[in-house]
DOPANU-348380 format. One line per 3 residues: their letters; for each residue y, x, z of N, C-alpha, C. Coordinates in steps of 0.1 Angstrom, whole numbers. Each point is the difference from the previous one (the first is absolute). Layout:
residues N
A	Y,X,Z,Y,X,Z,Y,X,Z | ... $
This chain:
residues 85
XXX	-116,163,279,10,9,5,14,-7,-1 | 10,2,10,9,-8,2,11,11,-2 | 13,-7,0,15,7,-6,3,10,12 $
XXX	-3,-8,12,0,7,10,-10,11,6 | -12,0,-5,-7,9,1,7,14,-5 | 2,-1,-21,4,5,-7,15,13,4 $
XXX	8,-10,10,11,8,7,-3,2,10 | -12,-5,12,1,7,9,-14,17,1 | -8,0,-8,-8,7,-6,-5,11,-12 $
XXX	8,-10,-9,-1,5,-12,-16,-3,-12 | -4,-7,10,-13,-4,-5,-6,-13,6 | -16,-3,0,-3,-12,4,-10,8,10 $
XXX	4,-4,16,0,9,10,-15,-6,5 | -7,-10,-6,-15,0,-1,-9,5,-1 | 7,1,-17,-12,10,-8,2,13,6 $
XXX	9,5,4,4,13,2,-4,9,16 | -2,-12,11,-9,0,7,-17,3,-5 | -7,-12,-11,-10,2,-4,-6,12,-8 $
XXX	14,10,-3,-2,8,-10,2,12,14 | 4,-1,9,0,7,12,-18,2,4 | 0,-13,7,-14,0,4,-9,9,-11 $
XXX	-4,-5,-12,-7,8,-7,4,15,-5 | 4,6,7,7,14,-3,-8,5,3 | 1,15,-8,-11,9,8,7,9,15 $
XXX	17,-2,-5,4,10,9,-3,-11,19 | 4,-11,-5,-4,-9,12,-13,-3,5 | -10,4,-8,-14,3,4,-2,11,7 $
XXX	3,14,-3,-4,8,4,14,5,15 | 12,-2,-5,11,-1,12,7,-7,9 | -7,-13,-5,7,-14,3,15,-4,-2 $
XXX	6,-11,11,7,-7,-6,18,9,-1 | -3,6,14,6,9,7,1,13,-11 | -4,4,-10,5,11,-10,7,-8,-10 $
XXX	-4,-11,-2,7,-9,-14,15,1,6 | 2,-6,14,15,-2,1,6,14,0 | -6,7,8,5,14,0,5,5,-14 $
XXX	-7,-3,-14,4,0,-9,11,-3,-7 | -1,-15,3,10,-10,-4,15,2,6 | 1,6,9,14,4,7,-1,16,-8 $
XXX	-4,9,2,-4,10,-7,11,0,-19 | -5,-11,-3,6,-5,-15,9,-2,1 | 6,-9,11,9,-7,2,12,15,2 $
XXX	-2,10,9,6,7,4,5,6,-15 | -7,4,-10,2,3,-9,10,-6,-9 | -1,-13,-1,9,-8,-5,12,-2,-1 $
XXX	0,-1,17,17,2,5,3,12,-6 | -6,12,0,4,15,-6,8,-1,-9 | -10,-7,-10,5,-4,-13,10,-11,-4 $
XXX	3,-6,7,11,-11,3,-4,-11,-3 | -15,-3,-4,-4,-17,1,-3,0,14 | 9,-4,3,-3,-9,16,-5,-15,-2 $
XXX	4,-6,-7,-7,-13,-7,-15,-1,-1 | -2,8,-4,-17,1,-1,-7,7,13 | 8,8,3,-5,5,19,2,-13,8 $
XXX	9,-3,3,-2,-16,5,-13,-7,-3 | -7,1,-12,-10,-11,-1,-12,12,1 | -1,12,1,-12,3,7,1,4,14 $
XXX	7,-1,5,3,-1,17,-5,-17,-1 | 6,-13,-2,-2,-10,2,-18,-1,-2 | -2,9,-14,-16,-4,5,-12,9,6 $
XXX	12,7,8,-9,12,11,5,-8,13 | 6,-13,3,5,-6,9,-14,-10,-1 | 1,-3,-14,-8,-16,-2,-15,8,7 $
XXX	-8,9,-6,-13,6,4,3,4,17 | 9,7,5,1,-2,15,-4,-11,7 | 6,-14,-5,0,-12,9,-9,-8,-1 $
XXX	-10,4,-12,-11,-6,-2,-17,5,10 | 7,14,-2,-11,11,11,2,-5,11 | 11,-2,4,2,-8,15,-3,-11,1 $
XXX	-1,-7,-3,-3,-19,-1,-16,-1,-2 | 2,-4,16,-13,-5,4,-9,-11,-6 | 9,-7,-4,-2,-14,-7,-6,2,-15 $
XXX	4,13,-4,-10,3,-13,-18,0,2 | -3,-10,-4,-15,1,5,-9,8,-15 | 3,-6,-10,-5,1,-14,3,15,-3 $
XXX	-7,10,-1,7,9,-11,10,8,7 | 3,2,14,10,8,0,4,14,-3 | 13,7,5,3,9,-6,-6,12,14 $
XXX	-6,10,-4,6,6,15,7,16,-3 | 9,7,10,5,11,4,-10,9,-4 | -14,2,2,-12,12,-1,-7,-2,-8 $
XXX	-3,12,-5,-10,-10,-11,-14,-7,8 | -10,-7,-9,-8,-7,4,-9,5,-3 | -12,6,10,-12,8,-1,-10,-10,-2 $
X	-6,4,-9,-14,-4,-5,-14,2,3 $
């Protein structure tokens, strides 16, 4: 995890993907309710006046967006719905 991870997320935006994937709420709703969430929080935050920390869960409802898009993800990706079995 890097300094710049740390300020632009608040965390190590890896693991935090990997802890995405294994979710139940992203199992059963996909990837598309986590962000919905994550701005969701975020909205709350500003409320409360940490905008500092809403910035870094918008950044990583940004980060899971651009990964769902990116074709180039072959391994493991993320998707919008969940994944029927």
């Amino acid at each position: 995890m890097t300094t710049k991870e740390i300020t632009m997320y608040g965390c190590d935006i890896d693991a935090f993907k990997k802890s995405v994937k294994d979710s139940f709420t992203y199992e059963v709703a996909g990837g598309a309710m986590i962000i919905a969430g994550l701005m969701s929080d975020a909205q709350e935050l500003m409320a409360l006046g940490d905008t500092e920390t809403a910035r870094q869960y918008l950044n990583r409802a940004k980060a899971l967006v651009f990964d769902m898009m990116d074709p180039e993800i072959k391994t493991n990706p993320l998707s919008f719905l969940p994944e029927r079995k």
